[in-house]
Residue frames relative to the residue before (quaternion, step in Angstrom):
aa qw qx qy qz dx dy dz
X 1.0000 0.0000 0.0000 0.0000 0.00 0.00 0.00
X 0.0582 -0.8017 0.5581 0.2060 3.35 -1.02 0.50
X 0.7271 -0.5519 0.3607 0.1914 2.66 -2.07 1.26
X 0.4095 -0.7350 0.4820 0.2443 3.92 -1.30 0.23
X 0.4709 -0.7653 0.3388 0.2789 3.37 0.52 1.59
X 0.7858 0.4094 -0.2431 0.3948 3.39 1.26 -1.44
X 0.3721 0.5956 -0.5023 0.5044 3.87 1.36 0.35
X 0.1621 -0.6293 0.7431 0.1601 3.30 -1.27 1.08
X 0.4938 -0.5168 0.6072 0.3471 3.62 -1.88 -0.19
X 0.8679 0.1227 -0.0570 0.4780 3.24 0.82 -0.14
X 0.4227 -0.7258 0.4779 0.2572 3.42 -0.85 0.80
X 0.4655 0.5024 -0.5333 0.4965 4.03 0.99 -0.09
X 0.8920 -0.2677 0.3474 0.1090 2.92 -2.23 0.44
X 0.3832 0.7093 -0.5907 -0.0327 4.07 -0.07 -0.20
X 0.8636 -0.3114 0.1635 0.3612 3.41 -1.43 -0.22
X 0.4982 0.5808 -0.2275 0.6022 3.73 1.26 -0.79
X 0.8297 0.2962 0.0094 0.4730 4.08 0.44 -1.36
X 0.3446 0.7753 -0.5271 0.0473 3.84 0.32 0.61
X 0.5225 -0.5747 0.5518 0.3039 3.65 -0.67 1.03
X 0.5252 -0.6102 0.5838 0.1049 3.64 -1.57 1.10
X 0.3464 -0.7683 0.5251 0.1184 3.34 1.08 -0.83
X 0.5603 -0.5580 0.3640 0.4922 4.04 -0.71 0.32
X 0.5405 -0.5308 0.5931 0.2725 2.96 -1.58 0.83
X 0.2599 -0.6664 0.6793 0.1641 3.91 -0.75 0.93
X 0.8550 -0.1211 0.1537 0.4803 4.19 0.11 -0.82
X 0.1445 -0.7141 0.6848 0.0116 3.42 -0.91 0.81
X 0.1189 0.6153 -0.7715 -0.1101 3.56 -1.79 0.47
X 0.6611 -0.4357 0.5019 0.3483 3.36 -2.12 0.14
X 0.1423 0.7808 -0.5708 -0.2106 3.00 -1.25 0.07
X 0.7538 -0.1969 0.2343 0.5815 3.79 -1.13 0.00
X 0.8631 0.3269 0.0284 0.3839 3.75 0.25 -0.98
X 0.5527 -0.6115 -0.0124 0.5661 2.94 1.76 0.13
X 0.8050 -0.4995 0.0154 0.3198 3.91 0.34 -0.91
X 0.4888 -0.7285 0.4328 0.2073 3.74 -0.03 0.14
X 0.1461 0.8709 -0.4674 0.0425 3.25 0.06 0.95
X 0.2868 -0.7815 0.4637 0.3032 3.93 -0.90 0.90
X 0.0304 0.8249 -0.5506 -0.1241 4.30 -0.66 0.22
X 0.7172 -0.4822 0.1409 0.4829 3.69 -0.89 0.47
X 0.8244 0.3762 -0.1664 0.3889 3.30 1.26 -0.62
X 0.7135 0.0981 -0.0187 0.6935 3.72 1.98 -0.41
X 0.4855 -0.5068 0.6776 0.2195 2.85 -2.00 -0.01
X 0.0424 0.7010 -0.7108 0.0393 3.88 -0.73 1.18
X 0.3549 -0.7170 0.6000 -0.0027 2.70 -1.40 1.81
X 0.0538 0.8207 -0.5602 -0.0987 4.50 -0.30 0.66
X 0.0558 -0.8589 0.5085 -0.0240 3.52 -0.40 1.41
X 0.3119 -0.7299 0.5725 0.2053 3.65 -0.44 1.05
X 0.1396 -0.9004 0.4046 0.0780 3.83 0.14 1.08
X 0.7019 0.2735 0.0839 0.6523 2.80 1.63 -1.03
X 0.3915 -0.5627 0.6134 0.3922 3.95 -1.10 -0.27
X 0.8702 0.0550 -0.2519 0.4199 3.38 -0.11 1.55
X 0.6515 0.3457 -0.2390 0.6316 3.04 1.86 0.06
X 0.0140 0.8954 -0.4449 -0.0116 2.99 -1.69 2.01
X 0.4647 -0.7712 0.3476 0.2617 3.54 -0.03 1.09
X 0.0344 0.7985 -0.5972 0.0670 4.07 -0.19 0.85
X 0.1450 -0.8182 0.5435 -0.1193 2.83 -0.65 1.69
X 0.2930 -0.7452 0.5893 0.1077 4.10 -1.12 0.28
X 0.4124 0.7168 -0.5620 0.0158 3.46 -1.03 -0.16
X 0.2933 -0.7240 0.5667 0.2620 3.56 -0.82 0.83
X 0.5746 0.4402 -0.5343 0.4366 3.93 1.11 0.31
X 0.6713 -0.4627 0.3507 0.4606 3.49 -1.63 -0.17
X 0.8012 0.1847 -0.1177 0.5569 3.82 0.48 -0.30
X 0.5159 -0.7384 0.4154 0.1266 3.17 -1.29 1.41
X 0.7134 -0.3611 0.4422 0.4064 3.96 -1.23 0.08
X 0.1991 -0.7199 0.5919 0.3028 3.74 -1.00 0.43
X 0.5659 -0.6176 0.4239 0.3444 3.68 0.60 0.78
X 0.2912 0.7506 -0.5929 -0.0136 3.74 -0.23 0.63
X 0.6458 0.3930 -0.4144 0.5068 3.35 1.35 0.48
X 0.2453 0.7313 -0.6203 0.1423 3.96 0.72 0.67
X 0.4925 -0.5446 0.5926 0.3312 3.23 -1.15 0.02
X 0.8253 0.0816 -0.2434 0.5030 3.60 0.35 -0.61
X 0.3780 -0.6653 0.6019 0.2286 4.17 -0.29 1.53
X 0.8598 0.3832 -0.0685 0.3305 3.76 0.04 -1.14
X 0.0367 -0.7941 0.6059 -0.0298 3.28 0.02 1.62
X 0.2625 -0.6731 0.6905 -0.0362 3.41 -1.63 1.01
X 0.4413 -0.6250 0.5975 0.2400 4.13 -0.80 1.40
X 0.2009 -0.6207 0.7577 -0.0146 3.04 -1.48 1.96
X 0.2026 -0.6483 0.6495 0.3417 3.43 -1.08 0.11
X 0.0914 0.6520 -0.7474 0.0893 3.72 -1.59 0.67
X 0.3819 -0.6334 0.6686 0.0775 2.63 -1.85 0.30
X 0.3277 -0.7240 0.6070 -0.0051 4.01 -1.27 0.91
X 0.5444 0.7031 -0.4566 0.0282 2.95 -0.90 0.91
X 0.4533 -0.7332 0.4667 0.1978 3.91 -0.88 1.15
X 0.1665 -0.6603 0.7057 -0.1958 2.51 -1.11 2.06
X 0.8720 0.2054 0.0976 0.4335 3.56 -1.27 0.53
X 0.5996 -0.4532 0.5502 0.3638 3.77 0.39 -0.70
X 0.7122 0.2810 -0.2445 0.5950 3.59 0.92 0.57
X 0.3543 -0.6614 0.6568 0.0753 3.66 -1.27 0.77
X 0.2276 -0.7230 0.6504 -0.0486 3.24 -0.81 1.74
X 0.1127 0.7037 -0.6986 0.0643 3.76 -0.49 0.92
X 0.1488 -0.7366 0.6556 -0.0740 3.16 -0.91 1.75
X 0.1191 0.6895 -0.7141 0.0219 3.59 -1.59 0.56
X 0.8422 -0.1567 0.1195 0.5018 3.43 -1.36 0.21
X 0.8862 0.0963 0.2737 0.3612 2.91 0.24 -2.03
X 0.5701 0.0535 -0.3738 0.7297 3.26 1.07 1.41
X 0.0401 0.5497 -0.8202 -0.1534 2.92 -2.39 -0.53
X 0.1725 -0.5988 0.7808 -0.0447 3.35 -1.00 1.80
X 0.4358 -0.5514 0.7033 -0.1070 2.83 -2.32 1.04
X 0.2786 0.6915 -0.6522 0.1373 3.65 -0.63 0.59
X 0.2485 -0.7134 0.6282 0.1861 3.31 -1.24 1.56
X 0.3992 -0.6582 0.5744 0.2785 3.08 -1.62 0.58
X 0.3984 0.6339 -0.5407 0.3835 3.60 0.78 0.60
X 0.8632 -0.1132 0.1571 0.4662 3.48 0.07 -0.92
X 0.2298 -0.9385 0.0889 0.2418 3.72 1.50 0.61
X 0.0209 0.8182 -0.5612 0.1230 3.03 0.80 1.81
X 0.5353 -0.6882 0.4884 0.0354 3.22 -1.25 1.06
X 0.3234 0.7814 -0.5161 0.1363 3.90 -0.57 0.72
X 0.0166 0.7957 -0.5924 0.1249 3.75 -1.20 1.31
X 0.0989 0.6899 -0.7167 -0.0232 2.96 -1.28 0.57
């Protein structure tokens, strides 16, 4: 039988899976927002009007993306706001979630 790659043995943390950890501070930006957590800096860019770019980096300044898939970003208008312990960034055509508890990600 074969095994389901995506089943961990365990629900802690290993090298492949590291937890983000609380979000300590968050600002807006042009593109959407920047957020700081015990262990990185996550960068959420609306790049497109339905397309969003979620970046990491445990240094102070992120990658310029020469392998993105989309090279050409175009100004979405949205809108931000913290509800509960989670940031609601709405535009036309998505609305992504990100708790600041432990920064799990979620859009439709």
């Amino acid at each position: 039988m074969s095994q389901n790659l995506l089943e961990s043995s365990s629900s802690r943390p290993n090298s492949r899976y590291i937890s983000l950890g609380k979000i300590a501070k968050w600002k807006q930006t042009d593109e959407g927002f920047i957020a700081q957590s015990e262990v990185a800096q996550i960068r959420v860019s609306l790049v497109k009007e339905g397309v969003i770019r979620i970046q990491s980096s445990k240094e102070v300044s992120f990658d310029s993306n020469p392998y993105s898939i989309v090279s050409d970003t175009e100004p979405v208008e949205f809108s931000i706001k913290e509800v509960d312990g989670k940031l609601h960034l709405s535009s036309f055509l998505i609305q992504f979630q990100f708790d600041l508890n432990n920064g799990v990600c979620s859009f439709f």
